[in-house]
VOTOR-966640 format. One record per residue (C-alpha): x, y, z. Coordinates in steps of 0.001 Angstrom, whole numbers, plus 500000, padded with zeros to 6 digits. Example, Ala and Ser with C-alpha at 12.3 -4.5 7.8 and 13.67 -1.06 7.14 Angstrom:
BEGIN
@u: 512300 v: 495500 w: 507800
@u: 513670 v: 498940 w: 507140
//
This chain:
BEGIN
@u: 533926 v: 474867 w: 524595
@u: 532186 v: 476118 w: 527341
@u: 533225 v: 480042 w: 526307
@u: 531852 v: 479196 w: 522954
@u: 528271 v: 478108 w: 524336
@u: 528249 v: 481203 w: 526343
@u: 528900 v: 483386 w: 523689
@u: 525883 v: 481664 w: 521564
@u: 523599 v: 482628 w: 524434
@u: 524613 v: 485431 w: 524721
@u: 524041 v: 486136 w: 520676
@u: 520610 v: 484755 w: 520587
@u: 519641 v: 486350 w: 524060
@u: 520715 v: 489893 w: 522445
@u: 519412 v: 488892 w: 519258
@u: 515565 v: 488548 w: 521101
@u: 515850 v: 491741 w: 522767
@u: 516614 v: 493518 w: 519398
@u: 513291 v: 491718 w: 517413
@u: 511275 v: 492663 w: 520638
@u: 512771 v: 496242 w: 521044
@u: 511935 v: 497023 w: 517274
@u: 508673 v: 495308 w: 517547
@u: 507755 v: 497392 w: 520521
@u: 508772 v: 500849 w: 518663
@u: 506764 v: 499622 w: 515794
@u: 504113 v: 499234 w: 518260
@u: 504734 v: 502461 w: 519503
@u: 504088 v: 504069 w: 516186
@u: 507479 v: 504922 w: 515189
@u: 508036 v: 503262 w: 511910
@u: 504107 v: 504672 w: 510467
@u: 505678 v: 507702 w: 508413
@u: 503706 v: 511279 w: 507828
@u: 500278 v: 510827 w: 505688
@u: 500978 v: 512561 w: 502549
@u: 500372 v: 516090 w: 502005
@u: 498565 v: 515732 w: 499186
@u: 496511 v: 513435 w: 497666
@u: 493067 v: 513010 w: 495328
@u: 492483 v: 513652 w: 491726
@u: 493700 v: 516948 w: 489840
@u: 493476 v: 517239 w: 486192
@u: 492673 v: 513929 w: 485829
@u: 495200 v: 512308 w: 487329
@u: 496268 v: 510729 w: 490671
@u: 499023 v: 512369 w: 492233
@u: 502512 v: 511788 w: 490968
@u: 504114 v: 507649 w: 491866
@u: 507305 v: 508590 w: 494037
@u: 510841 v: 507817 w: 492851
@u: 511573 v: 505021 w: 494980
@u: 510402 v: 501499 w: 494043
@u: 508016 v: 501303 w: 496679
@u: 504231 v: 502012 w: 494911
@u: 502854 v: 501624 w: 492039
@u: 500967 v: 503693 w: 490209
@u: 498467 v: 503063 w: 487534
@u: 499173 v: 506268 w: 485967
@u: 502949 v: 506034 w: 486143
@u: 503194 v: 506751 w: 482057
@u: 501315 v: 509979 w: 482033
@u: 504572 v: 511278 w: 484665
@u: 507216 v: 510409 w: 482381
@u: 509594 v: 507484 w: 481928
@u: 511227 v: 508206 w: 485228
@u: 508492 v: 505869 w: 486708
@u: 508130 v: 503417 w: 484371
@u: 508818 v: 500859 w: 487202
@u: 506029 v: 501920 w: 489443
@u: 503571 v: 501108 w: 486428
@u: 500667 v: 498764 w: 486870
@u: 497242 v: 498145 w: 485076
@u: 494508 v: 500218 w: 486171
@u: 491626 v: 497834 w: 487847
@u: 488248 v: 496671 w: 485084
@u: 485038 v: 498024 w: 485788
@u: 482742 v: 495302 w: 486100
@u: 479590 v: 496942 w: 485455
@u: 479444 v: 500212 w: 486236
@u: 481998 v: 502619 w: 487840
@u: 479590 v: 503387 w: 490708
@u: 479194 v: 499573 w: 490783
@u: 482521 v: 498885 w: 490715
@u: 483796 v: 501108 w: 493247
@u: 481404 v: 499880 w: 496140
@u: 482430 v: 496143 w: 495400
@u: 485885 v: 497751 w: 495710
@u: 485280 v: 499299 w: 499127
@u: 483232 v: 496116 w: 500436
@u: 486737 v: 494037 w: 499438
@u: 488543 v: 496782 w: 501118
@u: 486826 v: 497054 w: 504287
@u: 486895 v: 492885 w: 504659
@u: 491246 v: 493319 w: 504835
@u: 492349 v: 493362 w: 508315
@u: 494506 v: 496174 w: 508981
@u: 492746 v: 498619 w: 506841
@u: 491220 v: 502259 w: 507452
@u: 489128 v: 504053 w: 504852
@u: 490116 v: 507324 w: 505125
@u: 488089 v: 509086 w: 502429
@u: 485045 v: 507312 w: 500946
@u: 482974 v: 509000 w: 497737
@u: 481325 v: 507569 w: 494876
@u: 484097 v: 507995 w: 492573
@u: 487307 v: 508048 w: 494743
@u: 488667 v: 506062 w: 497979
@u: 491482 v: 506701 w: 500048
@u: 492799 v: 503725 w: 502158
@u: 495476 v: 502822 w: 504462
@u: 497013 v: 499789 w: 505251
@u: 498862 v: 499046 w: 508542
@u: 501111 v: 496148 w: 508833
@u: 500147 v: 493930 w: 512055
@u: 503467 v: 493930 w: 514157
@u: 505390 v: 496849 w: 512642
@u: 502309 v: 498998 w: 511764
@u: 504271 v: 500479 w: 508725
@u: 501780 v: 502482 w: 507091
@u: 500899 v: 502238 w: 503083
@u: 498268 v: 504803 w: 501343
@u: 496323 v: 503654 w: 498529
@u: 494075 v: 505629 w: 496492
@u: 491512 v: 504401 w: 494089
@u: 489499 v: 506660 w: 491443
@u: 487087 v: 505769 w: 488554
@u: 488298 v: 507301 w: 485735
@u: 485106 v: 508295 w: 483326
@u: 487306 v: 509057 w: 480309
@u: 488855 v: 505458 w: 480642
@u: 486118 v: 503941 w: 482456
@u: 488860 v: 502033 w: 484463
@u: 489695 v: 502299 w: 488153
@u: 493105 v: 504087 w: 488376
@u: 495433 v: 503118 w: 491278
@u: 497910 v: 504355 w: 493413
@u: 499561 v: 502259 w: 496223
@u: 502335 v: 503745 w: 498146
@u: 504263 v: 503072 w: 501261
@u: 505567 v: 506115 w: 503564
@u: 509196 v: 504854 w: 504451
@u: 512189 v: 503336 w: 502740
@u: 513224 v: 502629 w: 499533
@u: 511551 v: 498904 w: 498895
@u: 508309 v: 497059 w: 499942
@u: 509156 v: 493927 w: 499015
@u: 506148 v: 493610 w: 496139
@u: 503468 v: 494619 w: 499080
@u: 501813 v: 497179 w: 497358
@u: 501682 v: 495432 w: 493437
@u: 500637 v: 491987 w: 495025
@u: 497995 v: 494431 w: 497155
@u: 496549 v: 495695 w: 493932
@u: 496674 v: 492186 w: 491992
@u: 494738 v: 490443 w: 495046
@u: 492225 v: 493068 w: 494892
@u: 491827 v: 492862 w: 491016
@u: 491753 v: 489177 w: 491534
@u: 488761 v: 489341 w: 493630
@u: 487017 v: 491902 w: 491575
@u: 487163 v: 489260 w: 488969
@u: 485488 v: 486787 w: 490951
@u: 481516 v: 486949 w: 491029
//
């Protein structure tokens, strides 16, 4: 019994030094991924969703069906798009963990760093004049799933726009 006991210490003691030696590299910037090389608006469109299931991508249909699963509604315009876009930013800069990278009237470019891990997640927001909608596109730098973080991202934010 007493070999047994000892063993379970053992197994949680070296299962607490794992969860603090992975928070630590997090800490240490290891798990925050390469900004993308390119980003912004050409021809009217975001840049392309990536293959994995990780982001979403307002656009996603204009890319093909490949991406049909990183599809998601672009966000209302309330008013205005100029309108619009600062109410966006104002919600934006409120989030913990944020950093607007690229602010103009029509376009912002956003990260999102998780507290412990400090994975890193780029989001990019454009008023689109032909659609007069705010496209989207929310994307996180490693691995193949986010667990929802970047949809429910974009649904709390159009959530709030809603809201007066």
């Amino acid at each position: 019994m007493k070999k047994v006991l000892k063993m379970w210490w053992w197994l949680l003691g070296a299962l607490v030094a794992l969860t603090a030696l992975v928070v630590l590299a997090g800490q240490a910037g290891l798990f925050k991924g390469q900004e993308p090389a390119k980003l912004g608006v050409q021809d009217g469109r975001l840049q392309p969703p990536r293959k994995t299931p990780n982001n979403v991508h307002s656009q996603a249909g204009s890319f093909g069906p490949t991406f049909k699963h990183t599809l998601i509604e672009p966000l209302p315009v309330q008013t205005d798009g100029p309108a619009t876009m600062a109410r966006l930013r104002s919600l934006i800069d409120a989030t913990p963990g944020t950093r607007v990278v690229k602010a103009e009237p029509d376009y912002l470019y956003v990260q999102y760093t998780t507290r412990w891990m400090k994975f890193v997640d780029d989001a990019e927001f454009w008023f689109d004049p032909a659609a007069q909608k705010v496209q989207v596109r929310s994307a996180s730098r490693l691995g193949e799933s986010d667990l929802g973080v970047n949809r429910a991202r974009i649904e709390r934010l159009r959530q709030q726009l809603s809201q007066p």
